[in-house]
MDAnalysis code that builds the backbone (N, CA, C; Angstrom):
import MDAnalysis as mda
import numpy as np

u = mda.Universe.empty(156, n_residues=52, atom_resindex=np.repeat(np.arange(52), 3), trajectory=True)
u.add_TopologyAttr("name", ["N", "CA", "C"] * 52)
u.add_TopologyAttr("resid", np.arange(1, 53))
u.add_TopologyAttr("resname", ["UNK", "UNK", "UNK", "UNK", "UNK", "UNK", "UNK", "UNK", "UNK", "UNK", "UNK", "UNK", "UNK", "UNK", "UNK", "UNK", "UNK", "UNK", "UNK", "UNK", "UNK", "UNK", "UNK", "UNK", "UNK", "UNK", "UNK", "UNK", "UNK", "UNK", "UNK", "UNK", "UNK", "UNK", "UNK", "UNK", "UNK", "UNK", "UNK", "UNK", "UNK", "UNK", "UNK", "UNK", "UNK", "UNK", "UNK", "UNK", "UNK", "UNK", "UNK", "UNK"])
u.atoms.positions = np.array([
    [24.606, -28.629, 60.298],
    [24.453, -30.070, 60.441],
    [25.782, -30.749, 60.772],
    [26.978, -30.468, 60.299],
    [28.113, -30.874, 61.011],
    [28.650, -30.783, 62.569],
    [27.741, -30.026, 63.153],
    [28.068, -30.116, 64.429],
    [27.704, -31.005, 65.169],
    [26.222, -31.895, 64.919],
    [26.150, -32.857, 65.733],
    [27.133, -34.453, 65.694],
    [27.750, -34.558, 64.716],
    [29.049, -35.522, 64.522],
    [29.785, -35.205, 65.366],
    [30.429, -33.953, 66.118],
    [31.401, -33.103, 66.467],
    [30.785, -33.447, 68.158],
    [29.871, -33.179, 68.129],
    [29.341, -32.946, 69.381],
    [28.954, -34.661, 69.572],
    [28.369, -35.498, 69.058],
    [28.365, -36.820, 69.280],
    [30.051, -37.598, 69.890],
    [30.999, -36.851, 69.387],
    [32.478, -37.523, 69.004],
    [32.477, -37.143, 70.728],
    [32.170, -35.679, 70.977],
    [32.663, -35.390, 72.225],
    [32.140, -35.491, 73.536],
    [31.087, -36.070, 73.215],
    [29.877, -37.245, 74.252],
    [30.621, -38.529, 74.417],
    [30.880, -38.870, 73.269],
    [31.752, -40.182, 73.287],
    [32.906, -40.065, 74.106],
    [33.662, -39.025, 74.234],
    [35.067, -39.039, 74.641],
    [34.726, -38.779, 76.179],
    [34.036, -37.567, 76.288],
    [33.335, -37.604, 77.651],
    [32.991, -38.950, 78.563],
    [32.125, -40.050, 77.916],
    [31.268, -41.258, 78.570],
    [32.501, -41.595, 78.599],
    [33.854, -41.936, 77.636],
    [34.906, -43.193, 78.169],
    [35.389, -42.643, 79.120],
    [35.763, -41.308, 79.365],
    [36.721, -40.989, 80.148],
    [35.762, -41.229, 81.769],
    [34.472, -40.803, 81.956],
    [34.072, -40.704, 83.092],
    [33.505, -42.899, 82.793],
    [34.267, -43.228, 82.357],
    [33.802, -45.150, 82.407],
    [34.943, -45.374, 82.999],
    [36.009, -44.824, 82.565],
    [37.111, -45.151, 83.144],
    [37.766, -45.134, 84.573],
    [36.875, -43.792, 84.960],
    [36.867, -43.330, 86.010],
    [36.381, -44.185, 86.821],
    [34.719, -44.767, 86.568],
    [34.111, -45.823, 87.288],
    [34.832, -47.194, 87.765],
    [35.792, -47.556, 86.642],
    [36.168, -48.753, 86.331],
    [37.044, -48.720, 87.109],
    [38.163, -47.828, 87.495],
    [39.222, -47.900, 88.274],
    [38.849, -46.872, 89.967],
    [37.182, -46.685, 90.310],
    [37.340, -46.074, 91.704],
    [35.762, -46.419, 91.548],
    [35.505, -48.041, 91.674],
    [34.116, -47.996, 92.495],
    [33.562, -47.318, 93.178],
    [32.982, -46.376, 93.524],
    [33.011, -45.715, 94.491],
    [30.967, -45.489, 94.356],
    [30.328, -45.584, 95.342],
    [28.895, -45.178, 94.918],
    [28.718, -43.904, 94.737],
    [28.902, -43.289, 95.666],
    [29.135, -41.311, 95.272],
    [29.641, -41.016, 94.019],
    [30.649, -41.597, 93.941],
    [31.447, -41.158, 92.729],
    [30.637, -41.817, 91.363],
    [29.975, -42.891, 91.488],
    [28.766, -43.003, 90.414],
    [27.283, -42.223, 90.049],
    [27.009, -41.892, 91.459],
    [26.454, -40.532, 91.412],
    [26.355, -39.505, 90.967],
    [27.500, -39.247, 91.130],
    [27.946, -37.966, 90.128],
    [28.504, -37.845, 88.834],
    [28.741, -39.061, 88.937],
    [29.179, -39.326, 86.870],
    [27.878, -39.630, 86.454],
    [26.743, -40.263, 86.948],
    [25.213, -40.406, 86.510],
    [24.899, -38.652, 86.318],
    [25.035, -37.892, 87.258],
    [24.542, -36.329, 86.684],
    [25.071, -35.801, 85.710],
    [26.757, -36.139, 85.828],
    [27.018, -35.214, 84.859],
    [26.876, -35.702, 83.664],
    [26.796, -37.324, 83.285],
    [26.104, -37.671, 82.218],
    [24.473, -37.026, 81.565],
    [23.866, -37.161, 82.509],
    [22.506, -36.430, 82.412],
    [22.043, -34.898, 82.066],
    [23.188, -34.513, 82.734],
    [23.546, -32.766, 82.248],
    [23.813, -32.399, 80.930],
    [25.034, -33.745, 80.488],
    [25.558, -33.648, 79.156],
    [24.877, -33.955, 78.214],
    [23.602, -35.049, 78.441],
    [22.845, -35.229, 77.239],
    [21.582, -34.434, 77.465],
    [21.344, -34.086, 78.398],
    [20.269, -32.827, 77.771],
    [21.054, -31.574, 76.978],
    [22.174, -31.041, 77.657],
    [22.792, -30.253, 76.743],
    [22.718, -30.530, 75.242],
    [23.408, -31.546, 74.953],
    [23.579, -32.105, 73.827],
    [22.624, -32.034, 72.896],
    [21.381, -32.740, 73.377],
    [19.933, -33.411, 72.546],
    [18.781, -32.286, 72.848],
    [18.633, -31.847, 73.946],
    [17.492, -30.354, 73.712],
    [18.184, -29.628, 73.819],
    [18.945, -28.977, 74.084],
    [19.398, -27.771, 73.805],
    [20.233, -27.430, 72.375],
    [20.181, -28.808, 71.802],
    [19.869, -28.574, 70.278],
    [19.399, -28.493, 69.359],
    [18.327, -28.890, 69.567],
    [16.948, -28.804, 69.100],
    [16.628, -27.640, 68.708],
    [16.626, -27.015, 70.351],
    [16.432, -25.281, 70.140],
    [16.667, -24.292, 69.432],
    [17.853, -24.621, 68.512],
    [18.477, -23.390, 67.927],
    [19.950, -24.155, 67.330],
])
């Protein structure tokens, strides 16, 4: 059960860093792809923890 704190902390650090990214290179592509890899990261996160 301590891992999802751990793993929440590092979702968090993940989203600012790729906000930051947004914030300083508008870019539409480049929102694109911070939208996937967000999407990648929270299924990782949320079902693939579930699982096991």
């Amino acid at each position: 059960m301590t891992n999802m704190p751990i793993k929440l902390v590092a979702f968090a650090i993940l989203l600012g860093f790729l906000g930051i990214l947004i914030y300083r290179v508008p870019r539409l592509d480049l929102g694109a792809l911070v939208a996937l890899t967000l999407v990648l990261a929270a299924v990782d996160l949320f079902w693939k923890s579930r699982r096991g």
